[in-house]
N, C-alpha and C positions, 0 to 999 in steps of 0.2 A: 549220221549224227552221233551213234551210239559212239564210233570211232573219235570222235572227235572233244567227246567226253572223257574219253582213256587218254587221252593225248593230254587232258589240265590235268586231269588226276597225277597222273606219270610224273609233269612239272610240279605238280603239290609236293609229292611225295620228295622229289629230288632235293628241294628246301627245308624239308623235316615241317611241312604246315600240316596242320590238321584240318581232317574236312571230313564229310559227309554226304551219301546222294540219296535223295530224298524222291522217291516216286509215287504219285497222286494217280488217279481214276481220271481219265479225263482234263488230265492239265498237265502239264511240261513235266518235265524230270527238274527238281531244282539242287543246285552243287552249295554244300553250303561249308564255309570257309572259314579256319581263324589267322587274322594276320596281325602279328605283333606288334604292340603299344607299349615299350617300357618293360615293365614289369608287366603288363596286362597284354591283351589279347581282344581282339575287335569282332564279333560277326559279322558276317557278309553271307550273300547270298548272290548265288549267280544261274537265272530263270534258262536252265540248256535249250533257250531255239535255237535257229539254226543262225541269224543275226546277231544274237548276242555270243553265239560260240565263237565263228568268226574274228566280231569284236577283241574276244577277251585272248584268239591265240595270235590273234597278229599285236599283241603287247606282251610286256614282261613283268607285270603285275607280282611274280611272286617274289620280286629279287626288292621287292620295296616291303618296308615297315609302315607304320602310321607315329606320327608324332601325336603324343598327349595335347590334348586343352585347344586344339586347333584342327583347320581343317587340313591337316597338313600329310605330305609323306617324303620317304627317305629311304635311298638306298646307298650302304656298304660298299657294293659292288661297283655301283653306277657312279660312285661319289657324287650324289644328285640330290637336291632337295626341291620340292614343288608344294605349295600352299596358297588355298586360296584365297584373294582379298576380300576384305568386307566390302569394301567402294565398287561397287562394279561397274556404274553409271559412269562412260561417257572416259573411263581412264585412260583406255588408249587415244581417243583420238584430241584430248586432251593433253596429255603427256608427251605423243606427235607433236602439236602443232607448237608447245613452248619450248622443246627440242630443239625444233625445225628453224622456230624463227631466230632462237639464239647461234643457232650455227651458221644461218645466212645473215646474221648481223641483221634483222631483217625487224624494225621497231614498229611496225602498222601489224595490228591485229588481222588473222587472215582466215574470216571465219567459213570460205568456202571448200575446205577439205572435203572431198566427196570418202563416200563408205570406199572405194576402191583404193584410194589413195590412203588408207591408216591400214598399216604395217600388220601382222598376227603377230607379231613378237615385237619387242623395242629391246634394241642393247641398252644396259645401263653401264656408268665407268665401273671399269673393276677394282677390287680390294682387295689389295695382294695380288694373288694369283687366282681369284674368284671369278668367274665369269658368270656375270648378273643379268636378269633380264627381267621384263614384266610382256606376258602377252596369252593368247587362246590357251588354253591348260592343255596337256597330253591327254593320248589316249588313255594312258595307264593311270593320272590322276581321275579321269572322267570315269574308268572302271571302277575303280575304289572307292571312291568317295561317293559314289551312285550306290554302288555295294552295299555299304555300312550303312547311307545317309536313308536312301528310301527304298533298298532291296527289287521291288518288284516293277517299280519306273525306267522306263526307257533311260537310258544315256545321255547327258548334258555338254556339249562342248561345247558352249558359249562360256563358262566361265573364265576369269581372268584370273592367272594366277602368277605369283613371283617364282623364278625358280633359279638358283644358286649351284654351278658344278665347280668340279673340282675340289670339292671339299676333305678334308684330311682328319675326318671324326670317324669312331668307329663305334661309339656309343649312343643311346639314345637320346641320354641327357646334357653331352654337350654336343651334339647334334641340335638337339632344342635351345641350349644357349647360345649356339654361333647362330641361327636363326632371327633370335632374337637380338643379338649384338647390332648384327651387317641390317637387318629391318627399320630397326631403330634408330641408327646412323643415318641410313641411303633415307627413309620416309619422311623426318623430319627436315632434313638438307631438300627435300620437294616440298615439302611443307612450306617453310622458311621462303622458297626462291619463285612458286608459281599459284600460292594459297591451295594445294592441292592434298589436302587430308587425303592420306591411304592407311589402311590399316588390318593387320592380317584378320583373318574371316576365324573367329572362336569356334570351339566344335563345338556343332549341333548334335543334340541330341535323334541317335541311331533311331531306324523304325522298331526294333525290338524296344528300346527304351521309352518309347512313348508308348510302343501297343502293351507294357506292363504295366505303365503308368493309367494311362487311359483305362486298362482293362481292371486293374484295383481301386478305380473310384466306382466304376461299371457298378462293382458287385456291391457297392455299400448303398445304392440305389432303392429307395424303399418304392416300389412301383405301386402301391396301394395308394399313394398320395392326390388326390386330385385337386387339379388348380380351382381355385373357388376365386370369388373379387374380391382385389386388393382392397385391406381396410385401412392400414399405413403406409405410412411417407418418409423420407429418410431424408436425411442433410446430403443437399446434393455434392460438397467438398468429399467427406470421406468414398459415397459412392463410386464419386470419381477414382478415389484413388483404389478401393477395394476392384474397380472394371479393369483399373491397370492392372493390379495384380494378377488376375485370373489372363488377361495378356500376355502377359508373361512367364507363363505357365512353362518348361524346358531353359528356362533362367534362372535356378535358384534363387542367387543371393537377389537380385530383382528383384522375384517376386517374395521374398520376405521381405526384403526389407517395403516394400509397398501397402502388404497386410500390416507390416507394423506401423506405419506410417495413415492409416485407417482407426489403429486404434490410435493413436496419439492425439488424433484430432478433438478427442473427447478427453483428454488429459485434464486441462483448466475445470471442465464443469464437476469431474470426481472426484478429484483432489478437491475443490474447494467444499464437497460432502466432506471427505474426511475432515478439514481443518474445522468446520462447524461445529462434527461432534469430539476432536477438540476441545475445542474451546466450552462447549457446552458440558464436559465433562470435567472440567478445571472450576468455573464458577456454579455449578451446582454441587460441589462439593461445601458442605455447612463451614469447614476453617475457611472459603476463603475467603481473604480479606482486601476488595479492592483496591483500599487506603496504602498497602504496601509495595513497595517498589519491587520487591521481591516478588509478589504476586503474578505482578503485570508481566516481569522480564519471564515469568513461566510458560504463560498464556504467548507470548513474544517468540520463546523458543520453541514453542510445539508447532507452531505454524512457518517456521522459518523458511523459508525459500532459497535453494539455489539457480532456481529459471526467471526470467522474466514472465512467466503466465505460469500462473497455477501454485499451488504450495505444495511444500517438498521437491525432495530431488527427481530426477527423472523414476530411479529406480521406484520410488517411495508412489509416484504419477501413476505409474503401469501398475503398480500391484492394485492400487486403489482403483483404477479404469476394469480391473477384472475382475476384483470381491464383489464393486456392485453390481456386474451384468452377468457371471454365473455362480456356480456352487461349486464344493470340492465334487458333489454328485453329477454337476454335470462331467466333471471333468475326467471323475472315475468310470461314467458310462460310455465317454468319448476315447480312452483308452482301449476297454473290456470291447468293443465294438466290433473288431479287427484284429486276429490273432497275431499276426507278423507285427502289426503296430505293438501290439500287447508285449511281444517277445524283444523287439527292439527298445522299448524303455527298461524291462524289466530287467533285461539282460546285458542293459545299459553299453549296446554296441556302438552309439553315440557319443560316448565319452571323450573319444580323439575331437570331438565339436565342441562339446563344453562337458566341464566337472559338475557338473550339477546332475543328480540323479532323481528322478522321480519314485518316491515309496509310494508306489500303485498297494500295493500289497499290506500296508498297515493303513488299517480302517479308520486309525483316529488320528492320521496324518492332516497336516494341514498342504494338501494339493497345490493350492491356488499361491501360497508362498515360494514351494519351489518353481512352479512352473512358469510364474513372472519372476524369477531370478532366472533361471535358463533363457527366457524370451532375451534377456534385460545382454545376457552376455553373451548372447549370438548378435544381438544387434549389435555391441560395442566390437566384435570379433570382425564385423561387415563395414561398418561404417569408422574406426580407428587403427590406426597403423599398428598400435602396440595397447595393451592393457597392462596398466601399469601395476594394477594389485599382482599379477599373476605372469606377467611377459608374456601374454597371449597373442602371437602374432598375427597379423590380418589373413582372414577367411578371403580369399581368389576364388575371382571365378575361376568354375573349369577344374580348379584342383581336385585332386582323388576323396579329398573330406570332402567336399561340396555334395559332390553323390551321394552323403551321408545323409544330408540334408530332407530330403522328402518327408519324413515322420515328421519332422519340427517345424514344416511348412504346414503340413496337416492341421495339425495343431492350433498353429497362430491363424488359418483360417478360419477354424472350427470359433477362435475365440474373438477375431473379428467378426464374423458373422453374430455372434452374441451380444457381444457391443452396438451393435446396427440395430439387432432389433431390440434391445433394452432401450436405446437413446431414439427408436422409431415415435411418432405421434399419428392421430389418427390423420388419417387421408382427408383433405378438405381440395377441390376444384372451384 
């Protein structure tokens, strides 16, 4: 086995990859690996039994990269690109049988295709000089994408994946654009001819990136807490939406925009607090004077609305939906909480996400103003193509800002969750 070990190491080394061997008391030897993304660099892990050594030298794993924001990889060498699809259900022998019947002219649905008879790969036409195909993935995408995706699980070759050679890129990113070009051409033209959505498989989130994830909510865990009976009830619309969010959890913009969409539900009832004391603040003033037009049109513009529900603008909704359900104090202990959360506002590493800076640090800041402006223009950075004060362009999933994202999730949970229970009532059955 030992031998067998020097043998990837040896092929590591030949690629200039970097790696490391990792040896435990009672558990495997594990080889751990970085294979290029870009500019960036992916962890992998590879458990030395004697199965998965086999596995990994009867492939060429190291002469392949990873493409960014997908499940995808690619080799220089190989001129090859292989990525997995989202659609997995039923593609090939789907894809088979519309094939099949267009080439034998053949117009009666033929829905007895046994498992033996659909293909492991389907040729698709070529483009250019591209040779296309969709079918069983490789061995080599089945190493790596197991590698990255869940480290210490067995090996997957059932997935389906598209795979394109011949290609004449030698970079990562337009490697990633001709991807996308030829995907987006061939998917839709299936789309169009057999109602047959496919759609390349986004990258999931690596076991490292969820075991740090997971493991930094772990620690803010107050285990002294005991469940006691429930005394409150909550509106079952936002609940829904705040269940999706926490669903969604390894989806960024997803799941913020779903926590945001939690508070918004409560938009109409806070806003129209604010407009009350408004208004109650204009006519308990001793000058005024109903009788005047000029009066009324004041009382008119305080409460102006640009939404159909609620008064004020969106932005004006959200600030009002978070003065009345916390304090700048909750907001500064929800900071102070968590040192890396601390150092990420403070040191404002977040700024390529939005301009908006949080003054943790000055006591007599008003918190709750910046921090529903930062909510207010992630949301428009997620859900608008362009922001027109600023030419902020749309937040992607998967892009490299996206990973920036977790503190500002934090966040707008910490403030949805306040929202929930400030707009809570008592429990009645």
């Amino acid at each position: 086995m030992n031998t067998k070990i020097e043998i990837l190491k040896e092929r590591l080394k030949k690629y200039n990859i970097s790696y490391s061997e990792k040896t435990m008391e009672n558990a495997p030897t594990r080889l751990n690996f970085e294979i290029p993304a870009g500019r960036d660099k992916y962890d992998c892990i590879l458990i030395c039994r004697e199965g998965e050594l086999n596995y990994a030298i009867a492939t060429d794993f190291e002469k392949y990269n990873f493409i960014q924001h997908y499940e995808a990889i690619w080799s220089k060498e190989n001129q090859a690109i292989e990525v997995e699809l989202s659609s997995q259900t039923n593609i090939l022998r789907r894809l088979h049988k519309y094939m099949t019947k267009v080439e034998n002219n053949d117009n009666e649905d033929n829905e007895t295709i046994t498992a033996n008879e659909i293909p492991d790969n389907i040729t698709l036409p070529n483009i250019k000089d591209l040779e296309i195909s969709i079918g069983k993935c490789s061995p080599t995408f089945s190493l790596l994408s197991t590698s990255r995706e869940r480290g210490l699980r067995r090996f997957d070759l059932v997935k389906i994946t598209l795979k394109i050679k011949n290609i004449n890129k030698h970079t990562h990113d337009s490697v990633k654009e001709m991807l996308e070009k030829v995907s987006n051409a061939l998917f839709f033209q299936i789309d169009l001819a057999y109602e047959l959505p496919i759609k390349l498989q986004d990258q999931r989130e690596s076991f490292l990136e969820r075991f740090r994830r997971r493991n930094r909510k772990q620690n803010l865990i107050d285990e002294s807490i005991i469940i006691s009976e429930p005394k409150y009830e909550y509106d079952p619309e936002p609940m829904t939406l705040y269940w999706n969010a926490k669903e969604t959890a390894g989806i960024p913009i997803f799941q913020f925009l779903a926590y945001y969409q939690t508070i918004e539900y409560y938009f109409p009832i806070y806003s129209n607090y604010d407009a009350k004391q408004k208004i109650q603040n204009i006519i308990k003033d001793p000058r005024f004077n109903p009788n005047k037009d000029t009066e009324i049109t004041k009382i008119i513009n305080s409460i102006k609305t640009n939404t159909t529900k609620g008064f004020g603008n969106e932005r004006e909704q959200l600030k009002s939906t978070i003065s009345y359900s916390l304090t700048n104090e909750d907001l500064r202990d929800f900071f102070n909480a968590e040192e890396s959360r601390l150092n990420f506002y403070i040191d404002h590493k977040g700024k390529t996400l939005c301009q908006v800076k949080i003054p943790i640090k000055n006591e007599n800041a008003d918190l709750i103003a910046d921090v529903s402006e930062r909510i207010y223009q992630l949301r428009c950075r997620i859900v608008h193509s362009k922001i027109s004060e600023n030419d902020v362009k749309i937040l992607l999933p998967y892009s490299n800002e996206v990973k920036l994202l977790n503190f500002d999730i934090d966040l707008i949970e910490f403030i949805a969750r306040k929202v929930l229970i400030n707009s809570s009532r008592p429990l009645t059955l």
